[in-house]
N, C-alpha and C positions, 0 to 999 in steps of 0.2 A: 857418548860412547867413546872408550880409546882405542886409538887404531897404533897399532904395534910400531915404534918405530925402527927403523932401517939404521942403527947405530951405526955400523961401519960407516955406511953415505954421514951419515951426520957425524962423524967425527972429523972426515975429510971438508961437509961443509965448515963446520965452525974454525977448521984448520984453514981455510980460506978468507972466510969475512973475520978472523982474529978473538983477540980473548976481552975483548972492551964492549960487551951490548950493554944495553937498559935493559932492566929488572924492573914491572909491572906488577904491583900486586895492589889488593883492594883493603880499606879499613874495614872494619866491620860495620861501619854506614856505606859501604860500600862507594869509599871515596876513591879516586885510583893516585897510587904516588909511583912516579916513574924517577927512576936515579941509574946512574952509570956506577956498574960495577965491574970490576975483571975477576975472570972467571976462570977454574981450572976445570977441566973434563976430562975423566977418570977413562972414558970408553962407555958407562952406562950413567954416569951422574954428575953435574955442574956440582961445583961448590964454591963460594965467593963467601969476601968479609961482608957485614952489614949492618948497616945503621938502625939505630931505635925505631923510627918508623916503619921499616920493612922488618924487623924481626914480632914487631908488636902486630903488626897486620898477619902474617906469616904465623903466628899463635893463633890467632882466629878462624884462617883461612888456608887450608895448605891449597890453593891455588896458585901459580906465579907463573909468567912471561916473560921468557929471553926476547928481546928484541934485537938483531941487528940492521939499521934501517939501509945499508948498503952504501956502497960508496962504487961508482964510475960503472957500475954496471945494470943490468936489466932488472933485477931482482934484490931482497932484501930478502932475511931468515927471522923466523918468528918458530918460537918453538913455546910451547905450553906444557907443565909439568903439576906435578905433586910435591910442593916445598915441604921440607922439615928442618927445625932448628937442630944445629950443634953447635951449642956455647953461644958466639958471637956470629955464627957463618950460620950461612941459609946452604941445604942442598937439594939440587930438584931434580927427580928422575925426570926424565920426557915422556910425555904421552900422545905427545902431535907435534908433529914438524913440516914446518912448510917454506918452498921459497915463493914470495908472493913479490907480481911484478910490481916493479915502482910506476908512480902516477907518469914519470916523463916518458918513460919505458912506449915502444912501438907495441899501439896496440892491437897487431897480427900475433903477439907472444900468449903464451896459455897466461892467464891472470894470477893461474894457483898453481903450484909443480908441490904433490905430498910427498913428503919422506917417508914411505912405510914399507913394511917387512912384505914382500911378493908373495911370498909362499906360506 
């Protein structure tokens, strides 16, 4: 099921952890290939350049995962989406967003914090 996400909050997350995650998608052996992509965000949709293996898995499979795995703080953003090809770019709307804590992270902190719409 997807749960609506919180765009504003996730514009400002991604405006924080920056425009450099890894892009997760699977082959249709469902292999996973993970690459660093930069990324622009419209307000409702990522779109980045991408390579032959993420556009040929992404033909298969319009699943795909932004990852930003954090840097100097408690948490890291992983957001999950609905890819679709134009031309040479991939773009994913979000369907789930989450900051989830990192392993060295104190673990008194919620594990999972979701990005979603309240109302």
């Amino acid at each position: 099921m997807s749960v609506p996400v919180a765009l504003e909050e996730l514009a400002r997350r991604v405006e924080e952890f920056g425009a450099y995650p890894f892009v997760i998608s699977a082959s249709h052996e469902r292999q996973a290939h993970v690459v660093s992509v930069t990324i622009r965000f419209d307000g409702a949709r990522f779109s980045f350049a991408a390579g032959q293996t993420t556009r040929t898995n992404i033909s298969s499979s319009e699943a795909a995962t932004l990852l930003w795995p954090g840097a100097g703080g408690p948490y890291g953003l992983i957001v999950d989406g609905t890819a679709a090809l134009d031309g040479d770019a991939v773009t994913v709307t979000p369907t789930r967003a989450v900051l989830h804590r990192l392993a060295d992270a104190p673990e008194d902190l919620p594990s999972c914090i979701s990005i979603e719409q309240t109302s």
